[in-house]
KEKOL-459727 format. One line per field, with one value per residue: residue number from 1; x, y, z of N, C-alpha, C in turn. Coordinates in steps of 0.001 Angstrom, whole numbers, always signed. Layout:
<pts>
num = c(NUM:...)
nx = c(X:...)
ny = c(Y:...)
nz = c(Z:...)
cax = c(X:...)
cay = c(Y:...)
caz = c(Z:...)
cx = c(X:...)
cy = c(Y:...)
cz = c(Z:...)
</pts>
This chain:
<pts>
num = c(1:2:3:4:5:6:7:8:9:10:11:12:13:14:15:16:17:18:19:20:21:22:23:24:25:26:27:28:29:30:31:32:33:34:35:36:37:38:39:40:41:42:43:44:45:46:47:48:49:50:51:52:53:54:55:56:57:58:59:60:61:62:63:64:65:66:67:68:69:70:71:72:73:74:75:76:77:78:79:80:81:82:83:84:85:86:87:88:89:90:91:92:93:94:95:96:97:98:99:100:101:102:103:104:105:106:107:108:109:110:111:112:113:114:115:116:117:118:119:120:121:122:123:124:125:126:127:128:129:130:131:132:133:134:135:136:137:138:139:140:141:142:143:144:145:146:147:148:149:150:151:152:153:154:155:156:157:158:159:160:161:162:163:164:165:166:167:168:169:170:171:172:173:174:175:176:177:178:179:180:181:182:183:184:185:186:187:188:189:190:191:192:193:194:195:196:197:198:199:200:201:202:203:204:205:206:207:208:209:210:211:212:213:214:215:216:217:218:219:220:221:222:223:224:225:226:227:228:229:230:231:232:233:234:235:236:237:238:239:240:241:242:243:244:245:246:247:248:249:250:251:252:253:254:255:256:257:258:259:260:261:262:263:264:265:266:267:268:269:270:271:272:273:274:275:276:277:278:279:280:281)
nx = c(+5589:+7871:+11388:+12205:+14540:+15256:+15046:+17271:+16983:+19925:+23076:+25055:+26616:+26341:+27857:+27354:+29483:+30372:+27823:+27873:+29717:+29800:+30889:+31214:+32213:+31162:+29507:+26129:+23131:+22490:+20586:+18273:+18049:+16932:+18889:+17354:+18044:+16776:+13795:+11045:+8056:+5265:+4533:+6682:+9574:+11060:+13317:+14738:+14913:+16075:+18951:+20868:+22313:+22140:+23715:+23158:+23167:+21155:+19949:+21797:+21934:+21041:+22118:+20804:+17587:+16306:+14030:+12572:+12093:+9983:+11786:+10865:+11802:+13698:+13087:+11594:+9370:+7250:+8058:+7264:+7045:+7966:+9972:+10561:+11442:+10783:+11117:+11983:+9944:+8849:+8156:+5788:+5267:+2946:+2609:+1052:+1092:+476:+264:-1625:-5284:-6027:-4939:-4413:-4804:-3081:-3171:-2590:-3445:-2562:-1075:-70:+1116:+2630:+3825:+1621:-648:+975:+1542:-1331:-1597:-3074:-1722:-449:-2910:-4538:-2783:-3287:-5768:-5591:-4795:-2706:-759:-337:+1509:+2083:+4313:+3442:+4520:+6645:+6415:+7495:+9550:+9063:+10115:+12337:+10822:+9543:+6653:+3696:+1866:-368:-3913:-3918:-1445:-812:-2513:-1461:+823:+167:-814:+1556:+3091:+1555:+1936:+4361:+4559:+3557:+1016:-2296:-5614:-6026:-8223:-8367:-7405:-8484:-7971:-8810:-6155:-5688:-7493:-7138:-5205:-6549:-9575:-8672:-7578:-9238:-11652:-10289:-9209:-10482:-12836:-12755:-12600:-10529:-10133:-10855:-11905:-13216:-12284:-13168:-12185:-13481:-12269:-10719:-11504:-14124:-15908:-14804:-16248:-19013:-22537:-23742:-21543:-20935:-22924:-22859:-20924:-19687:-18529:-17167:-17767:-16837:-17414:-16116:-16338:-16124:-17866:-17762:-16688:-16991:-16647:-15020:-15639:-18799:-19085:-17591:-19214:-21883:-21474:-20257:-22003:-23685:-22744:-23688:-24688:-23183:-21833:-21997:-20281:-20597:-17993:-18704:-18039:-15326:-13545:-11885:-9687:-10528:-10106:-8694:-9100:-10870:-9606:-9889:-12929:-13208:-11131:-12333:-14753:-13462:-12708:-14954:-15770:-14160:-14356:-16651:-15841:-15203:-12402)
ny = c(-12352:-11281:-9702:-7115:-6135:-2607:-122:+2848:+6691:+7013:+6948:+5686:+2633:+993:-964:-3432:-3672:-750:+542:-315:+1130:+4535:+7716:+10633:+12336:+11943:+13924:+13251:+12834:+11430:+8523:+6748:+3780:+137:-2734:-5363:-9304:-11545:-13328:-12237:-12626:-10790:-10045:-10704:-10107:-7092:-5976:-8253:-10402:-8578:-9015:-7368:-3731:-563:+2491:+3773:+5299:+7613:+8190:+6236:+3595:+706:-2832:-4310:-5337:-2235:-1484:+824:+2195:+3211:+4936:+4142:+5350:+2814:+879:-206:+84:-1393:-1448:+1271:+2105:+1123:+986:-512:-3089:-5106:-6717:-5048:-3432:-527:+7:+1424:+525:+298:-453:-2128:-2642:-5444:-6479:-6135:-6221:-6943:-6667:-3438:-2705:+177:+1483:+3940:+6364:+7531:+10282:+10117:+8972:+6317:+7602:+9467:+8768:+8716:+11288:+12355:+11225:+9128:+6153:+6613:+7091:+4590:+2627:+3315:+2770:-51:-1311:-3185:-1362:-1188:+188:+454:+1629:+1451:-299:+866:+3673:+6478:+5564:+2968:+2983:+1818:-554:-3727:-2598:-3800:-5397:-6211:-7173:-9540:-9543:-7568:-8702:-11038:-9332:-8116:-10545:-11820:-9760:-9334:-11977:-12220:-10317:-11232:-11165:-11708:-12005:-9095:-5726:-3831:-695:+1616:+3684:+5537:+4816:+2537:+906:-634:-2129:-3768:-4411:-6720:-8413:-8845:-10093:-11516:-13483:-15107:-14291:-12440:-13912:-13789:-11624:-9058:-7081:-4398:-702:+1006:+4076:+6121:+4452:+2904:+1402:-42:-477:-2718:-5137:-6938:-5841:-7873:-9633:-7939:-8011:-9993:-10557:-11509:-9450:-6612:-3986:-408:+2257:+5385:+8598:+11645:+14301:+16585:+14676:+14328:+12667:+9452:+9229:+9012:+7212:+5182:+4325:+3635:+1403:-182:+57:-2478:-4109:-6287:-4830:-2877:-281:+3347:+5913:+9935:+12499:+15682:+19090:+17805:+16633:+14739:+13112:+12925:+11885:+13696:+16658:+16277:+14977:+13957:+13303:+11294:+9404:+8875:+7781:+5474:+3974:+3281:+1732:-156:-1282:-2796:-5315:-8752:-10042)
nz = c(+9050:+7040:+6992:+4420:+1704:+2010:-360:-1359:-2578:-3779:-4621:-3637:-2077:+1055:+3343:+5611:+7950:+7241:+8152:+10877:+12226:+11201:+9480:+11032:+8703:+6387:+6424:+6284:+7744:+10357:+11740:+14125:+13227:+13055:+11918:+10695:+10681:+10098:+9405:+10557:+13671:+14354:+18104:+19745:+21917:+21383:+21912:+23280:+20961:+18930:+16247:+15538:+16106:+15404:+14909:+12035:+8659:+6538:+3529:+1941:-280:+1354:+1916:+3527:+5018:+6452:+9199:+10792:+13610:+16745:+19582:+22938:+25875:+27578:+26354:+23192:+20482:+18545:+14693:+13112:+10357:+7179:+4282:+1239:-1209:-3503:-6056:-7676:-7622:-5752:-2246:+629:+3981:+6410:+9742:+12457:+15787:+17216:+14577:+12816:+12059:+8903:+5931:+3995:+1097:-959:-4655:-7400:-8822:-12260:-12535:-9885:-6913:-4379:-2599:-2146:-528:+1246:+2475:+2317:+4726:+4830:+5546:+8046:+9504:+9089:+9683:+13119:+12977:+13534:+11451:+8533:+6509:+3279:+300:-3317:-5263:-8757:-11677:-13564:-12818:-10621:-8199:-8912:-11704:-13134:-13458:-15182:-17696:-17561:-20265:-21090:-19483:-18786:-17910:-15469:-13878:-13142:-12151:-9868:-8679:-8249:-6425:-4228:-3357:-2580:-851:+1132:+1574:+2215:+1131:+1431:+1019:-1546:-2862:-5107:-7404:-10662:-13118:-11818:-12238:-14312:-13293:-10578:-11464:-13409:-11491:-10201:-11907:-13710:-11834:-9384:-8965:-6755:-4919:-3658:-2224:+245:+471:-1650:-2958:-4896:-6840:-8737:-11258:-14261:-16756:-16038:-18306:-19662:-18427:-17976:-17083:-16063:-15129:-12704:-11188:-10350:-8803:-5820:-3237:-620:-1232:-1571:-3551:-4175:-5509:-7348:-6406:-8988:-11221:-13809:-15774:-15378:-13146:-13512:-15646:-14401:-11978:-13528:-14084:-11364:-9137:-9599:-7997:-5986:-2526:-2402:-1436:-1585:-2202:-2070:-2496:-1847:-3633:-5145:-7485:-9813:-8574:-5935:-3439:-2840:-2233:+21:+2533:+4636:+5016:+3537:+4638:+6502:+5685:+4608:+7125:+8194:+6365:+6324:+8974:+9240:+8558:+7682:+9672)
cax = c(+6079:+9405:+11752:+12857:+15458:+14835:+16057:+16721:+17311:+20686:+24004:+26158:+26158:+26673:+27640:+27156:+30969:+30138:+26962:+27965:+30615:+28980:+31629:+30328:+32631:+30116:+28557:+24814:+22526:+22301:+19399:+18332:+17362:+17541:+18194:+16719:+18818:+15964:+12518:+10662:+6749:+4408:+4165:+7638:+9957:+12311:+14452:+15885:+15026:+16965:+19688:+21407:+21312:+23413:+23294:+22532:+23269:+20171:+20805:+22228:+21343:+21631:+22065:+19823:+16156:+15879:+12978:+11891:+10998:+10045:+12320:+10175:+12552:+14952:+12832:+11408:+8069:+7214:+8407:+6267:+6615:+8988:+9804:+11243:+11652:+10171:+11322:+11558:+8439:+9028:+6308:+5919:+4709:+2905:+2215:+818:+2419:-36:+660:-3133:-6532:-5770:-3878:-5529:-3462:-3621:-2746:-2791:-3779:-1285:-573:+139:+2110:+2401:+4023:+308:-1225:+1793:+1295:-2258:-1683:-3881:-1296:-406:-4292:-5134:-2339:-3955:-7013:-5031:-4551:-1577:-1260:+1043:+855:+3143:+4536:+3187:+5751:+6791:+6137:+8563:+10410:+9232:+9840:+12587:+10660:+9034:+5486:+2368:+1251:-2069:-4463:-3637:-33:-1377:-3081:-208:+1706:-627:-1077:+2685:+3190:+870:+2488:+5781:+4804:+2741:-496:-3682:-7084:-6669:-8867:-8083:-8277:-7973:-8267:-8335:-5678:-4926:-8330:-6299:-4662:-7704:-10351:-8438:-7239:-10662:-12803:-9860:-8681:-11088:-14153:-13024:-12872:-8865:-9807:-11253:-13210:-12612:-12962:-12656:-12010:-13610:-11355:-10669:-11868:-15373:-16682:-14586:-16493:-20448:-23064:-24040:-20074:-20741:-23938:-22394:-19471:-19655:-17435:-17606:-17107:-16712:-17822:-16024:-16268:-15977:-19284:-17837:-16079:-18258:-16058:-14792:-16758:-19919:-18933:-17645:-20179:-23008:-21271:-19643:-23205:-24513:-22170:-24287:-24800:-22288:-21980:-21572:-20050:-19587:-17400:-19422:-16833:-14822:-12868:-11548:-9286:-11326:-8982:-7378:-10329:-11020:-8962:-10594:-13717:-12164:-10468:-13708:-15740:-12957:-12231:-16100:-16096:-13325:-14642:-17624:-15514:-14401:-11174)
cay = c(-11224:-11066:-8612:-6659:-4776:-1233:+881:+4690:+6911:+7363:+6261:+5006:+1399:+1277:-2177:-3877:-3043:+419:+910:-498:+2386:+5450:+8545:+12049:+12905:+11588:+14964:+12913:+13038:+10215:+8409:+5613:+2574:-1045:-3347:-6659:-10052:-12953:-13255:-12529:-12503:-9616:-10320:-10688:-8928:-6856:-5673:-9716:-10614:-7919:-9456:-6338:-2089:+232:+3597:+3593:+6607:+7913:+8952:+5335:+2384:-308:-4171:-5286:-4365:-1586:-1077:+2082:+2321:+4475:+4444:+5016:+4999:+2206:-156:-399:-391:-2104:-645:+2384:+2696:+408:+1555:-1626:-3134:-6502:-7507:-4177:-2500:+486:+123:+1413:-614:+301:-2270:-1682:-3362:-6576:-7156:-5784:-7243:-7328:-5832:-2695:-2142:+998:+1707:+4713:+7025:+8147:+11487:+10353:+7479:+6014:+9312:+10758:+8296:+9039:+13120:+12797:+10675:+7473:+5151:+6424:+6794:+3436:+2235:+4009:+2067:-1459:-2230:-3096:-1140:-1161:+1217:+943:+2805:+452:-359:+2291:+4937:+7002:+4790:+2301:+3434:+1261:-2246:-3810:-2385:-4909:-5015:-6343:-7121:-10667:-9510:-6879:-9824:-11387:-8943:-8420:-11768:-11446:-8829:-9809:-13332:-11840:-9825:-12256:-10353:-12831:-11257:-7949:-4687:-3121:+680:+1166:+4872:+6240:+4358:+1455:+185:-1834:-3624:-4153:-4938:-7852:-8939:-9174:-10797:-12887:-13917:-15562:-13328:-11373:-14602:-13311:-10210:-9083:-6141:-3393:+13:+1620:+5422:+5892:+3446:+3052:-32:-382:-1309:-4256:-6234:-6799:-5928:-9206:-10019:-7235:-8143:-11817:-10035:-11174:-8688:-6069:-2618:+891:+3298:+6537:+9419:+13261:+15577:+17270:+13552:+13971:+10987:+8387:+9187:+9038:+6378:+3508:+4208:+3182:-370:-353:-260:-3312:-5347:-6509:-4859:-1866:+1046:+4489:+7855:+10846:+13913:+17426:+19753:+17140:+16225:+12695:+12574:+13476:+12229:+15095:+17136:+15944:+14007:+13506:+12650:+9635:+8939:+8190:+6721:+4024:+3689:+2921:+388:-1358:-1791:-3343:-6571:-9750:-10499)
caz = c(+8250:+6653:+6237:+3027:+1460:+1775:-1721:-1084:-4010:-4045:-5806:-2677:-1130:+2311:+3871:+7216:+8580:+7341:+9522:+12265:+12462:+10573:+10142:+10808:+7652:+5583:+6115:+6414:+8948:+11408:+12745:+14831:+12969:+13724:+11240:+10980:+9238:+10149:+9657:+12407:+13698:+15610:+19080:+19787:+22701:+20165:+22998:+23221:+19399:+17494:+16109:+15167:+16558:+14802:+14260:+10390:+8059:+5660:+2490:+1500:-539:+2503:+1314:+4116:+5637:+7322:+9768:+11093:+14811:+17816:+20981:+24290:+27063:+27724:+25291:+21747:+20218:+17156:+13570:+12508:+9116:+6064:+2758:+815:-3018:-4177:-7567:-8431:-7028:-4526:-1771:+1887:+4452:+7702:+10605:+14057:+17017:+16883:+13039:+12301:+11928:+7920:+5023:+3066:-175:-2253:-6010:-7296:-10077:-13352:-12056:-8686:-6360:-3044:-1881:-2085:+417:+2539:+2120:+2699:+6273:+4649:+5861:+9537:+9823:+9087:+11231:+13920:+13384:+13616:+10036:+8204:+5131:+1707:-652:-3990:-6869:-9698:-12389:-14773:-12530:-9814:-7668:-9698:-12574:-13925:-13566:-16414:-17311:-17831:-21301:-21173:-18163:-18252:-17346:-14622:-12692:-12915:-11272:-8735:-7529:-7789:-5659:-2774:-2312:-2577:+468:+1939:+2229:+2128:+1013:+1403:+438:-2693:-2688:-6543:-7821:-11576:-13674:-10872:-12201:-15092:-12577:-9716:-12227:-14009:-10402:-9766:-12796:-14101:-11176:-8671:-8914:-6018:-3130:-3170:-1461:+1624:+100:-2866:-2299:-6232:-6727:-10515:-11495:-16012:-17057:-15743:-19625:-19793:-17872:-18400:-15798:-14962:-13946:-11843:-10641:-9735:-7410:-3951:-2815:-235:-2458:-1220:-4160:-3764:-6576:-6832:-7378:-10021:-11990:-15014:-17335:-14861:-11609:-14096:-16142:-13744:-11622:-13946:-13909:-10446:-8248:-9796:-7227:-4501:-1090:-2666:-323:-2572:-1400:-2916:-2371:-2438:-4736:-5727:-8848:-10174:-7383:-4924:-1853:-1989:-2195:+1282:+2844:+6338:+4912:+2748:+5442:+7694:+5064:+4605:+8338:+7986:+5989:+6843:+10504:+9209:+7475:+9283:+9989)
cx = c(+7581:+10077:+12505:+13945:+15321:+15974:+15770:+17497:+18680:+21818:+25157:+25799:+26891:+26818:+26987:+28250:+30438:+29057:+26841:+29252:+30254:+30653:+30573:+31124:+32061:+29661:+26599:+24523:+22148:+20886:+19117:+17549:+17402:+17420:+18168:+17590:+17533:+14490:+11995:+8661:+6445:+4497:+5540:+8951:+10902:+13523:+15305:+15838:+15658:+18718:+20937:+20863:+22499:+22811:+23428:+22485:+22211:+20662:+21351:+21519:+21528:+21263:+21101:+18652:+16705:+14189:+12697:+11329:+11117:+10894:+11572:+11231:+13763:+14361:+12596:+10214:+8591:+7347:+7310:+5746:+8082:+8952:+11050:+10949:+11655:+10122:+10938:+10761:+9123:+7497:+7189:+4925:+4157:+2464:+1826:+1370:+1622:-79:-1094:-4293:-6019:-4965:-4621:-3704:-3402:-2779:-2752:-2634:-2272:-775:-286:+1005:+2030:+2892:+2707:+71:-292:+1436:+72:-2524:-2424:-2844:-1042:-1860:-5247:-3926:-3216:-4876:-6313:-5064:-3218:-1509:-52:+618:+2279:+2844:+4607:+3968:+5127:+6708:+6958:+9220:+10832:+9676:+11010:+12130:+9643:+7328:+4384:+2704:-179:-2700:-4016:-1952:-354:-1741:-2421:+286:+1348:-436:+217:+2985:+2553:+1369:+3605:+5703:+3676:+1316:-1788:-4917:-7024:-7530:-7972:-7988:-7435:-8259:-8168:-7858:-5328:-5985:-7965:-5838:-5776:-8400:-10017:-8070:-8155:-11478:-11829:-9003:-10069:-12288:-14218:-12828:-11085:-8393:-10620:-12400:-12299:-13591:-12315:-13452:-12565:-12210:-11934:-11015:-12863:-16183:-16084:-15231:-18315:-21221:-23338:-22482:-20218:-22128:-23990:-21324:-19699:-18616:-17814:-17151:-17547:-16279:-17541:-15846:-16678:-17080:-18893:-16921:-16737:-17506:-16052:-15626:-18006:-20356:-18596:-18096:-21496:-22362:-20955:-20969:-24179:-23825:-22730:-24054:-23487:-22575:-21640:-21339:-19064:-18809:-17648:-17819:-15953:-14498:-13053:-11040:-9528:-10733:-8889:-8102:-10069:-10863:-9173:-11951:-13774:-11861:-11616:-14425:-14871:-12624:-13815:-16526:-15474:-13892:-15660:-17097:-14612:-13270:-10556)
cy = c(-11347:-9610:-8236:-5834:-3326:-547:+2548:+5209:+7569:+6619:+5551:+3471:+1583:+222:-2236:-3176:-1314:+1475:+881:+644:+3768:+6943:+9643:+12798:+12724:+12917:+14225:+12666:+11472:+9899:+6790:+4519:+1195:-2131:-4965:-8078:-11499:-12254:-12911:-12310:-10839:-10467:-10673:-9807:-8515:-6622:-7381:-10121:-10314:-8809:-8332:-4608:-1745:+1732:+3806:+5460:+6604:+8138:+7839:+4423:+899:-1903:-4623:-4134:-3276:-724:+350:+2105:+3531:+4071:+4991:+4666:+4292:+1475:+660:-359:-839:-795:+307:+2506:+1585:+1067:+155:-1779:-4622:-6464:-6251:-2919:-2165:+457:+1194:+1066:+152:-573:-1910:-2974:-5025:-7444:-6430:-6249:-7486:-6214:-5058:-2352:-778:+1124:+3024:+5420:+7321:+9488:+11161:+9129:+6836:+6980:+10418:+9946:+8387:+10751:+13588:+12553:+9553:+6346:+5187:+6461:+5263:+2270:+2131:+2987:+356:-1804:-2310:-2854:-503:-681:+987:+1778:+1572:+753:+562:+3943:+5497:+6198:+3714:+1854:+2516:-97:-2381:-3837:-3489:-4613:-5036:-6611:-8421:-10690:-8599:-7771:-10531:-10505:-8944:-9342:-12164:-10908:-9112:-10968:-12846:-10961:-10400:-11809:-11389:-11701:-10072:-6524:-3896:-1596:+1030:+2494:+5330:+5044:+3207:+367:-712:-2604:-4197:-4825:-6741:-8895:-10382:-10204:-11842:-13759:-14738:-15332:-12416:-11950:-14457:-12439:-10178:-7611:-4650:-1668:+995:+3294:+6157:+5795:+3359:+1351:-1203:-1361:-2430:-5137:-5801:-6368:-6519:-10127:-9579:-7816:-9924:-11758:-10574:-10657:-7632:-4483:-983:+1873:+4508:+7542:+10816:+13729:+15878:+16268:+13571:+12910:+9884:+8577:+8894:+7851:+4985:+3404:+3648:+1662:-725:-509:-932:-4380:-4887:-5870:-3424:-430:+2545:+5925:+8648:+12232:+14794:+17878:+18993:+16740:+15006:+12180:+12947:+13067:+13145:+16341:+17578:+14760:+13303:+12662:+11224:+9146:+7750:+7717:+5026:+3095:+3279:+1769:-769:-2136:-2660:-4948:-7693:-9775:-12076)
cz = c(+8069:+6261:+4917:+3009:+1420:+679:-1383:-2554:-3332:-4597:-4864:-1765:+223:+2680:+5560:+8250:+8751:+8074:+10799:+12691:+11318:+11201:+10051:+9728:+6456:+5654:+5768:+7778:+9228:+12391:+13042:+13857:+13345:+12570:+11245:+10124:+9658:+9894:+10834:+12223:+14793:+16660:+19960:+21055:+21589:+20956:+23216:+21942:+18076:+17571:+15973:+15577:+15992:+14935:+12722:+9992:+6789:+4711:+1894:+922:+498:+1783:+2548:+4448:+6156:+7807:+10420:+12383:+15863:+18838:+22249:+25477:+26748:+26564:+23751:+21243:+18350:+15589:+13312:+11291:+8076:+4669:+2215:-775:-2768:-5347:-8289:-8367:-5926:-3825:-35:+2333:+6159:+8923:+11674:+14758:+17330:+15005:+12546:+11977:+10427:+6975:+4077:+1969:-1200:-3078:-5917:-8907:-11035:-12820:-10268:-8056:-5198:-2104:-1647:-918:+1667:+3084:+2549:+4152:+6491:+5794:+7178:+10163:+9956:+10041:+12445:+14283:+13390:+12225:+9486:+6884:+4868:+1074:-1957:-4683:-8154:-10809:-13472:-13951:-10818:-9732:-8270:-11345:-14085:-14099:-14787:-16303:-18107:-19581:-21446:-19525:-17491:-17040:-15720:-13566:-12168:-11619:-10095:-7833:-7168:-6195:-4580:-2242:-1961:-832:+1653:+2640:+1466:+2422:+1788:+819:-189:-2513:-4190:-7324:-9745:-12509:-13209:-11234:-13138:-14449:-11463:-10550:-12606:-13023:-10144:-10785:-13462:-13160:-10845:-8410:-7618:-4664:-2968:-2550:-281:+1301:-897:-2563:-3907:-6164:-8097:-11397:-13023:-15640:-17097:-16901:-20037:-19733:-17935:-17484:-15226:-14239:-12780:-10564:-10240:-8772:-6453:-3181:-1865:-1025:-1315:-2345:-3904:-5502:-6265:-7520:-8809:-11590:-12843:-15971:-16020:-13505:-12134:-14377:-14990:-12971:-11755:-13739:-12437:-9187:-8864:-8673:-5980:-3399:-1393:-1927:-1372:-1896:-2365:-2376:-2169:-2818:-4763:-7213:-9182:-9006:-6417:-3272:-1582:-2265:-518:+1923:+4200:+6089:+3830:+3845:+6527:+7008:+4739:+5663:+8589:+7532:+6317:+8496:+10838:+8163:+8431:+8644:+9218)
</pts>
C-alpha cells in the first residue's frame, strides 16, 4: 500500500516546516495526525517505521499524505480511516490493521457521494469485518467535481481500470448503486467479463439494457442483487436482466425506495457482510 496526498477543501497550503510547528494563532483546531513520506506495507511496527509525527493543523490543504490514526497508550495502532486525491478523484480509504482479506469499492448514485457510505457507517462497518474499503466521489460530482467527466462507457472503463491500479486494488467487489451502473456495467462486459473482480454487488444500477441476457447469463461473477420494494423503474427494470447471472443471490428491502440503503441501513449492511464472507480471498 502506498501513501497519498490527502486534499481538504480549503484555500490555504500548509507546508512541512509549517506543521512541524503549528501556531495556535491560526485560530484552527489541532489534532493528532502522523504523516507518512515513504511507502510502506501492513504488518509493520509504526512506532519504529514512522518517518515523521507532528502535530498537524485541520482545515488545510497539506502537500503530503496524511494518515489518520488511533493512539492507545504509549503506542500506535494502524490508520483508521484516509481521505486522499488520485488524479483528481476525491476518495476515502479505510484499512484494518492486517491490510484486509480484500478491497470492497463503492460508487455511488447521482444524488449522492462517498459522504453517504461514510454517514451511513458502510465503511467503518466493513472495516470491522476485516476488509479494506474505498469509496469515491466519481468525476463531476462534489469533491470531485472539478475532474474531467467520462463521455461514453468506453471512457468510464477506462477510468475505472484507471482508478483501481492507481490505488493498487486487485479484484475487488463492486458495490454499484443507481447511476454508478454506467461505470460498473462497462467495467464489467467490456472489460474482462468480470475475471477483474472479486464479486459485484449492483443496487438497481442504469444500464441493465445495454447488455443482452445471454452476456448476462455467461457472467461468472459472484453478484449480490439488492433493490427497494417500492423501486418500480430501476429496481424493476435491471432486475429483469441482472438475475440471469449465474448462482445470483437477490435481496430486497420491505418499504424501500431506489435507494434503499438508506431505507435500512443495518439490513444492507448484513446482507453484504453476508456475502462477502462467503468469497475467497
Amino acid at each position: 500500500m502506498q501513501c497519498r496526498k490527502v486534499s481538504w477543501e480549503c484555500t490555504t497550503d500548509i507546508t512541512q516546516e509549517d506543521a512541524k510547528y503549528p501556531s495556535s494563532s491560526r485560530g484552527c483546531k489541532v489534532c493528532r495526525l502522523h504523516a507518512f513520506w515513504k511507502s510502506f506495507s501492513p504488518g509493520f511496527s509504526l512506532q519504529d517505521q514512522l518517518e515523521s509525527s507532528y502535530w498537524c493543523l485541520s482545515g488545510f490543504r497539506y502537500s503530503f499524505a496524511i494518515l489518520f490514526v488511533n493512539a492507545e497508550g504509549n503506542g500506535v495502532t494502524w490508520l483508521s480511516r484516509m481521505e486522499g486525491e488520485a488524479n483528481g478523484i476525491f476518495y476515502r480509504e479505510e484499512v484494518p490493521a492486517n491490510g484486509g482479506r480484500f478491497t470492497v469499492l463503492f460508487l455511488h448514485g447521482q444524488a449522492f457521494s462517498s459522504q453517504t457510505w461514510e454517514d451511513l457507517g458502510t465503511l467503518k462497518f466493513l472495516r470491522s469485518k476485516n476488509y479494506r474499503v474505498v469509496a469515491l466521489d466519481l468525476p463531476g460530482y462534489v469533491k470531485s467535481k472539478d475532474a474531467k467527466v467520462p463521455r461514453n462507457s468506453e471512457e468510464r472503463r477506462v477510468f475505472l481500470n484507471k482508478f483501481t491500479e492507481k490505488l493498487q486494488i486487485t479484484r475487488p467487489v463492486i458495490v454499484s448503486p443507481s447511476m454508478s451502473g454506467s461505470y460498473a456495467l462497462p467495467f464489467i462486459f467490456q472489460g474482462d467479463q468480470g475475471r477483474n473482480l472479486r464479486g459485484f454487488v449492483p443496487v438497481a444500477p442504469v444500464g441493465t439494457d445495454q447488455h443482452s441476457e445471454s452476456d448476462y447469463k455467461n457472467l461468472q461473477l459472484p453478484t449480490l442483487i439488492v433493490y427497494g420494494e417500492n423501486d418500480a423503474t430501476l429496481g424493476v427494470s435491471s432486475l429483469r436482466r441482472l438475475r440471469n447471472i449465474p448462482g445470483s443471490v437477490i435481496h430486497m428491502i420491505k418499504g424501500a425506495g431506489h435507494a434503499c440503503y438508506m431505507k435500512n441501513a443495518d439490513e444492507f449492511h448484513e446482507n453484504l457482510d453476508n456475502f462477502l464472507s462467503k468469497l475467497q480471498e
